[in-house]
C-alpha positions as CSV (number, residue, x, y, z in Angstrom):
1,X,-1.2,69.7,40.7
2,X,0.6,67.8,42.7
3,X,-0.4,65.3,45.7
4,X,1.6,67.4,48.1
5,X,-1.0,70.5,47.3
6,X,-3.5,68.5,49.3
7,X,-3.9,68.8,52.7
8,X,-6.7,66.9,55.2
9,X,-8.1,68.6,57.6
10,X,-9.7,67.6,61.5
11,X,-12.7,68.8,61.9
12,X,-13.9,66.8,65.2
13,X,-15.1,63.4,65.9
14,X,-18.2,61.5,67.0
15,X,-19.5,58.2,68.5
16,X,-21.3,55.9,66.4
17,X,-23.3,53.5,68.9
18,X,-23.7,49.6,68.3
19,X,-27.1,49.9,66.6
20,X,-25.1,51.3,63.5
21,X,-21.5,49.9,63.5
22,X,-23.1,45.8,63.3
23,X,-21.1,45.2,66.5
24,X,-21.8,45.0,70.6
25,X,-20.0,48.3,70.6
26,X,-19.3,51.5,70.2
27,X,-17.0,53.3,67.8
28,X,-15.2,56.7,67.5
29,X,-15.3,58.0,64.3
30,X,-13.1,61.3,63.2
31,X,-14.6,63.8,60.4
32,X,-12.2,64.7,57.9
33,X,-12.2,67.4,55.0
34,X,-9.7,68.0,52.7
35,X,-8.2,71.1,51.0
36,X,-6.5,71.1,47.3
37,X,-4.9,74.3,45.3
38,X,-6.3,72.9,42.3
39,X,-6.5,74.8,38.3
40,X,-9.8,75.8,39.9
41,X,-8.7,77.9,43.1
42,X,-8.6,76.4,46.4
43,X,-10.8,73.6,46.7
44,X,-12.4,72.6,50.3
45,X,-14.1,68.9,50.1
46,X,-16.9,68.9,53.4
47,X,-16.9,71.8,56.7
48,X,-17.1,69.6,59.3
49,X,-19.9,68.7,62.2
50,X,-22.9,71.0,62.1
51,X,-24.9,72.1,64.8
52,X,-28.7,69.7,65.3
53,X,-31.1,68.6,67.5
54,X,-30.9,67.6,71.0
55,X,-31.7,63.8,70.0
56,X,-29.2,64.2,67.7
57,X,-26.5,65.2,69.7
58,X,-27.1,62.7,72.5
59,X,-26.8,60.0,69.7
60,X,-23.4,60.7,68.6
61,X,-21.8,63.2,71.0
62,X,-19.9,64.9,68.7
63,X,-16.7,67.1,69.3
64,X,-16.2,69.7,66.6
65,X,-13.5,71.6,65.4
66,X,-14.7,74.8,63.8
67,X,-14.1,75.3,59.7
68,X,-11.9,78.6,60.7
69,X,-9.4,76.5,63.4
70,X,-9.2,73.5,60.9
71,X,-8.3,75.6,57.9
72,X,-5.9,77.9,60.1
73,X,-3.8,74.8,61.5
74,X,-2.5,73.8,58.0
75,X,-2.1,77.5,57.1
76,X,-5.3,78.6,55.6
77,X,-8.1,80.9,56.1
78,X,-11.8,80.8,55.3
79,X,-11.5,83.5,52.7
80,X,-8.5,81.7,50.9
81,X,-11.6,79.0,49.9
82,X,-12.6,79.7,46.4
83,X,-14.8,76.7,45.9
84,X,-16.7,74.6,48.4
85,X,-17.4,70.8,47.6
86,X,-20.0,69.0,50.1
87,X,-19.7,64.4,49.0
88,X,-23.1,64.6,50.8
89,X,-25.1,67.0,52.8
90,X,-25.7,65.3,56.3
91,X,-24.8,67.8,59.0
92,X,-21.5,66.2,59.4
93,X,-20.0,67.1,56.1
94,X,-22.2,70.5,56.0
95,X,-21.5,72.2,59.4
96,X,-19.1,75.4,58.0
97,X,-21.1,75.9,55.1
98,X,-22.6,79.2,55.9
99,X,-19.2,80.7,56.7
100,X,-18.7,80.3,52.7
101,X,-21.6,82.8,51.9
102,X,-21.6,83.9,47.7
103,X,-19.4,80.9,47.4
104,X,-19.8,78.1,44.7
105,X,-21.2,75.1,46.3
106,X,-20.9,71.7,44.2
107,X,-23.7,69.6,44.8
108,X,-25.7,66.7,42.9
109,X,-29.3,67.9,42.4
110,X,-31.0,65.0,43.2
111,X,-28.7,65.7,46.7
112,X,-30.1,69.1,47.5
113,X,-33.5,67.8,46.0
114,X,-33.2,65.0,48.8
115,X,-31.9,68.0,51.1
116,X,-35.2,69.4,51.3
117,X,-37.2,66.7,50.9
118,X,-37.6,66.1,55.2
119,X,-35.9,65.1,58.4
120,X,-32.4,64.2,56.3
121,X,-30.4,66.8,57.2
122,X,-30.3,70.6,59.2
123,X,-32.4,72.9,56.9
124,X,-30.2,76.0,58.2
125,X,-27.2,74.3,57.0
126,X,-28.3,73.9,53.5
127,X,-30.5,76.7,52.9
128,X,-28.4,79.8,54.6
129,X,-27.8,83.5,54.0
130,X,-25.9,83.6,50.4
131,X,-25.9,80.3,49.7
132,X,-24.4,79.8,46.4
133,X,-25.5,76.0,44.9
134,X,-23.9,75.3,41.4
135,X,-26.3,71.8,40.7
136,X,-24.4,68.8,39.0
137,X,-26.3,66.0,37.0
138,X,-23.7,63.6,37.1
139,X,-20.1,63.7,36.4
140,X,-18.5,66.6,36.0
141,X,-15.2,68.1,35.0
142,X,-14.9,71.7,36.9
143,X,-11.3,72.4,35.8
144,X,-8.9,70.5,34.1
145,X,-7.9,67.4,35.7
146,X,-10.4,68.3,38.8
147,X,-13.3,65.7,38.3
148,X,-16.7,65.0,40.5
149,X,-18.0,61.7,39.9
150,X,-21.1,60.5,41.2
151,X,-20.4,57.7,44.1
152,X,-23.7,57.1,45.4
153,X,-24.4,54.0,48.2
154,X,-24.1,56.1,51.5
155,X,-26.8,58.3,49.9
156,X,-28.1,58.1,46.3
157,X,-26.7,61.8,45.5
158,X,-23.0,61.2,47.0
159,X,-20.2,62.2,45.2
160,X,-16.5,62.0,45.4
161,X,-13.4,64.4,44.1
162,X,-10.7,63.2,41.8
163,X,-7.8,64.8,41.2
164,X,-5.3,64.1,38.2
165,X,-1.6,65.1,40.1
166,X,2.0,65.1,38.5
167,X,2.5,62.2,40.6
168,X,-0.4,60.0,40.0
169,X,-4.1,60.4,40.6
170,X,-5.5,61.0,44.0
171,X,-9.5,60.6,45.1
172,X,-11.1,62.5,47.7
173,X,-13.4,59.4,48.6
174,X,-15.6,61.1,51.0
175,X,-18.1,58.7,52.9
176,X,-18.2,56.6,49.3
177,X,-17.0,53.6,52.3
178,X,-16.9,54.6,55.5
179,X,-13.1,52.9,56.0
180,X,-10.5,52.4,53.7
181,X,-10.7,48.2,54.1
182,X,-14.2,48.6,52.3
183,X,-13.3,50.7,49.7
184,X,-10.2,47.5,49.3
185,X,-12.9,44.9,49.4
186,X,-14.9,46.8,46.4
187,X,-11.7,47.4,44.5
188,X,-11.1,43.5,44.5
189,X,-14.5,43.0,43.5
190,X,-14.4,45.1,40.3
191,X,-11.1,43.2,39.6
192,X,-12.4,39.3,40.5
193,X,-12.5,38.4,37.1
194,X,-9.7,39.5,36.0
195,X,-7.7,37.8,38.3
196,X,-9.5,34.7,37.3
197,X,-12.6,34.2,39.8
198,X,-15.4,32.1,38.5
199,X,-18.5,33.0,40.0
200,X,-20.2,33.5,42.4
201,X,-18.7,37.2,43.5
202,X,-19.5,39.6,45.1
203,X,-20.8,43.2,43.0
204,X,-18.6,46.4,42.8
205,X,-20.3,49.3,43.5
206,X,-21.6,50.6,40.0
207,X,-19.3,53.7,40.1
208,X,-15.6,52.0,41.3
209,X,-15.2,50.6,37.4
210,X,-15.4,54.4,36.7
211,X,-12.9,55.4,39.2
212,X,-10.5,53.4,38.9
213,X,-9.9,54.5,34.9
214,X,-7.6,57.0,36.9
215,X,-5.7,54.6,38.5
216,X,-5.5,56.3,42.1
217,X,-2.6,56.2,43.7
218,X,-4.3,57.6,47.3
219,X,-7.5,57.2,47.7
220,X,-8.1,59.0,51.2
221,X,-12.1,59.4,53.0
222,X,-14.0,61.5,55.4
223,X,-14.2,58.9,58.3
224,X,-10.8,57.2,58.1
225,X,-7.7,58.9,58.6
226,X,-6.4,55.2,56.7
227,X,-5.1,56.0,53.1
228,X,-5.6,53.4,50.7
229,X,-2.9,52.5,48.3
230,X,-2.7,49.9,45.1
């Protein structure tokens, strides 16, 4: 693999109000999915903005672009998709699922447990005609050099994509940080004492020790079209 077999994908936007982004005001947030020819077929990380409830969509207004479009502008078609990997299952990340009917779908179990556990998600996103789960309990190596590694914080069963290319490792972050400067903040926490730091610091998240073993040289996420970079 190489980096250049990896391609992002738009799959619409929505608008986060104040009450979540810790500001007076709104922000625009794009959804982004990614595509890799990988030693395990084409892989597709997240489908893009699913269909929910009225409340719901008066929240966040979103604006989708549907799986089929996104995977036809980089040259791609739904049935070229060999292996579907969701880093979470809110409706954002889940919403062209059920166009991948009889195909594998990576998930954490405690994610899918959490799934049907209430109001977390759109039940018709997760549970549809031919859904195909394969359930992770923890890391994971699906092919060689094609890693899932558990990333929770957003949600406890999160998980993000690593990829070990010709040209240096590349992770397919998901919402593990919602913008790259956080997931830069967390890497300089892991690294505080090493540099010298006395406490007090500030905590890494408990997987980022993990992830940086593969020394990333992108690091790219779901709501940040911002690549990070050591």
């Amino acid at each position: 693999m190489r980096v250049e077999d990896v391609a992002r994908i738009e799959l619409g936007s929505f608008v986060r109000p104040p009450e979540e982004t810790g500001t007076a005001d709104y922000r625009v947030e794009t959804v982004l999915g990614y595509v890799a020819r990988t030693p395990a077929g084409m892989l597709l990380l997240d489908t893009g903005l699913g269909e929910t409830d009225q409340e719901t969509e008066r929240w966040y207004r979103p604006r989708r672009v549907q799986i089929h479009e996104a995977l036809r502008r980089v040259g791609l078609t739904v049935e070229a998709i060999d292996l579907v990997v969701n880093c979470h299952l809110h409706f954002d990340h889940i919403g062209g699922n059920p166009a991948f009917p009889g195909r594998p779908l990576l998930c954490q179990r405690r994610e899918l447990e959490t799934a049907h556990t209430g109001e977390y998600t759109v039940p018709a996103l997760v549970d549809f005609p031919g859904a195909r789960y394969e359930l992770l309990d923890g890391e994971a190596e699906v092919a060689p050099g094609v890693h899932v590694i558990p990333t929770p914080g957003h949600v406890a069963g999160h998980q993000s994509i690593v990829l070990e290319c010709e040209d240096g490792s590349l992770v397919l972050a998901g919402q593990a940080h919602d913008i790259a400067s956080q997931w830069s903040a967390d890497v300089m926490a892991a690294r505080a004492t090493r540099l010298g730091h006395e406490p007090p610091l500030p905590l890494p998240s408990s997987w980022m020790e993990r992830l940086l073993e593969f020394d990333p040289r992108r690091v790219v996420f779901a709501h940040d079209h911002a690549v990070w970079m050591p």
